[in-house]
Steps between C-alpha positions, in 0.01 A plus 500: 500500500762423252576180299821623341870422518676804637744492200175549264384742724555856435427717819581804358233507236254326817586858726436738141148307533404512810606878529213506173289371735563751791484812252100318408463506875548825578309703195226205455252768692559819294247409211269468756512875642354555133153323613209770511224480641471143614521368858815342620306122503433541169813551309660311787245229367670537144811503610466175672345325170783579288802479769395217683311279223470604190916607388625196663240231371571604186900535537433125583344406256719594279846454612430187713303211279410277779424733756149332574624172482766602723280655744238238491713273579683622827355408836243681697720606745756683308209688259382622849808589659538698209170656482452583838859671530387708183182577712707633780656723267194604360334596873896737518459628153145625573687730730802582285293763296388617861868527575593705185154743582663591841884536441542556164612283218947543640438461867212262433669263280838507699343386800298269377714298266763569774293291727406251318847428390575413854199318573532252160862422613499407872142352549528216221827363725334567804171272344703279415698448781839620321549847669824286640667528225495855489738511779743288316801682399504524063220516361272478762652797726505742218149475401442540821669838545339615177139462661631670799636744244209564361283554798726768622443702137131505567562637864686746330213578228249489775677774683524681181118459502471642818740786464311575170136506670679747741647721269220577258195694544137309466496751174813331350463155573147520292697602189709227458256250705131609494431270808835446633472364897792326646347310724251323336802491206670310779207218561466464139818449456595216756167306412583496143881476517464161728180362305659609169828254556263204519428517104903416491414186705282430291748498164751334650255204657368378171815272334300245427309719266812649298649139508186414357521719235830457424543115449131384518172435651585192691806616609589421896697697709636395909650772704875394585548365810680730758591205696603255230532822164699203267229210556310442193108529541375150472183622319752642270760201392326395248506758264848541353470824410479654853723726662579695797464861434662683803392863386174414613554263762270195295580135330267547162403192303390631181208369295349616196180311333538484133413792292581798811623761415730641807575825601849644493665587799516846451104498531439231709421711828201715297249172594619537888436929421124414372401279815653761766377820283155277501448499884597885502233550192217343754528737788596817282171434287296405800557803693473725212144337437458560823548857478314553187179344640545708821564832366301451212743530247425222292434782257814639448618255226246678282442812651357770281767814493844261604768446279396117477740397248755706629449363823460101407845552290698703816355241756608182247858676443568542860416082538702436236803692615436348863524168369793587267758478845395156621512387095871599496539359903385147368715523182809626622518228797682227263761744393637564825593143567484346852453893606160576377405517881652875477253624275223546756781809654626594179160605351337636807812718541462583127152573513600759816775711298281520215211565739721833661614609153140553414438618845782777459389612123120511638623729756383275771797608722527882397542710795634288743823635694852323453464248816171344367684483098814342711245243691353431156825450350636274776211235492505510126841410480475231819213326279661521134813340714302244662437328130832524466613297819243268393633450160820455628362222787360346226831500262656361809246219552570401127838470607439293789297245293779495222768394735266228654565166333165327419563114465344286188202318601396126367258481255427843470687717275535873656489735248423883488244647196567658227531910476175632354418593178484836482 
């Protein structure tokens, strides 16, 4: 969601950050192949606390004043929207690490992300009964080919997958990938590709909590009409300080009690990030409880010869760096205009060539013969072009809205906020 005026908009710095974000994504797991001597549920378990709850709750807190007024304040339906999207994502990113175990941190990651770059851009039109517009020539069409873009680069890694698991002895694979099995890579992969997309349904379907953070507790907000876009909300004509805000697609009323203290827009997405990353925090900690009590490793938080400490700090670093991408997905959104709908693409595709870099210096791909490096190659450079298609879909749908004429509306004044303090 953005808020901003394209002209105080600066996509280029937006695309530096979310690329920030995809680097986090693809290296977030390396502190934890430092871990000794604890079971996976427990510094999973860790991991969890300070990626799912504990970095973002207090990121809130301190870059977003009102973020429990904000949050107490929406209605029930959007907090569970939110939090049951995030608990999707949380049932795929139990699997993720799964996915990493059996192909490798470059294959792994590229497929993955790949996948759930797709997935987070067709299914939200298709829910929402837009898929339509996709067809549209502009905007619409282009986007379109990019997902179609970007499906056919993770045929093409898949087949590099394949061609690799052909190539290299059982011997060889266990070198670079101690467990490395393609097939059950493969299942991991589509379950928590697909369920993974859902946590981006779950950013982008809490406005009224930014909005509320933005200009105030009691601010309203009314989806335009489709049918009617330029007919003022009644609920809404009151307040003369409402305005239409077509980035997002809502009317906003704001409405600040005396004394809050808002939350710039640059932040203003981190309160939508804690209610999501809450719902993923539930089942991550559940099933790792789960685990502990059933392989009776409740012990291994203090277990007598482990590098606790070592292990605790590792386990906390990797949650923190996790967290780090969606921090700079939720704060480069209002720099990219009426385009922030790219970013999903641009930092999964990010998060994949940082993913292969590491892949290729780990030696995860060393030995493979020329057609399997060219198959790589192909669906890396399919996916890295897919963001770009999407970028430019979305450059083209800012076009599209500033050639649109938008009339002036009685007793409401439209207006667009402020840029952000930075």
């Amino acid at each position: 969601m953005s808020t901003l005026l394209a002209s105080a908009a600066n996509p280029a710095v937006g695309i530096v950050i979310f690329m920030l974000g995809g680097l986090a994504g693809a290296v977030f797991y390396m502190p934890l192949k430092k871990v000794k001597n604890w079971a996976w549920e427990s510094y999973w378990m860790i991991y969890a606390f300070f990626a799912l709850l504990i970095v973002p709750c207090v990121l809130a807190l301190f870059v977003s004043p009102n973020v429990i007024s904000a949050i107490s304040s929406t209605e029930t339906k959007t907090l569970t929207y939110c939090f049951l999207c995030g608990a999707a994502w949380g049932l795929g990113g139990l699997t993720w690490g799964l996915m990493i175990r059996f192909l490798g941190v470059g294959l792994g990651l590229a497929l993955g992300c790949g996948l759930c770059s797709a997935a987070g851009t067709l299914i939200p039109k298709i829910l929402d009964g837009e898929f339509g517009q996709l067809l549209k020539p502009g905007s619409g069409l282009t986007s379109l080919i990019g997902v179609v873009v970007s499906i056919v680069g993770i045929v093409f890694v898949g087949l590099a997958g394949m061609s690799k698991e052909g190539e290299l002895s059982e011997e060889e694979k266990k070198k670079t990938v101690a467990e490395f099995n393609f097939k059950l890579g493969i299942i991991a992969v589509l379950f928590s590709g697909l369920m993974s997309a859902s946590l981006n349904f779950g950013l982008q379907g809490g406005p009224e909590i930014a909005y509320k953070a933005q200009y105030g507790s009691e601010t309203k907000i009314v989806k335009i009409d489709s049918v009617s876009p330029n007919a003022v909300p009644q609920e809404l004509t009151a307040n003369p300080k409402s305005f239409k805000d077509n980035n997002s697609g809502y009317w906003v009323a704001p409405g600040a009690p005396v004394g809050e203290r808002l939350t710039t827009a640059t932040w203003s997405g981190i309160p939508v990030l804690v209610v999501a990353l809450l719902g993923g925090f539930v089942i991550n900690a559940g099933w790792c409880l789960i685990l502990n009590i059933k392989n009776k490793t409740t012990g291994d938080y203090a277990k007598k010869g482990a590098p606790n400490g070592t292990n605790l700090f590792f386990a906390a670093l990797a949650g923190a760096i996790w967290c780090s991408q969606f921090i700079c997905f939720k704060t480069a959104e209002p720099q990219m205009g009426n385009t922030a709908y790219v970013g999903w693409a641009v930092l999964m595709a990010s998060a994949i060539l940082f993913s292969q870099l590491l892949g290729l210096m780990l030696g995860e791909w060393k030995g493979t013969s020329k057609k399997t490096m060219q198959l790589l190659f192909a669906g890396l450079v399919l996916l890295i072009l897919s963001a770009f298609v999407a970028g430019y879909s979305g450059y083209l749908g800012q076009q599209e809205k500033e050639t649109s004429s938008v009339p002036q509306l009685p007793h409401v004044e439209i207006i667009e906020p402020a840029a952000p303090a930075m």
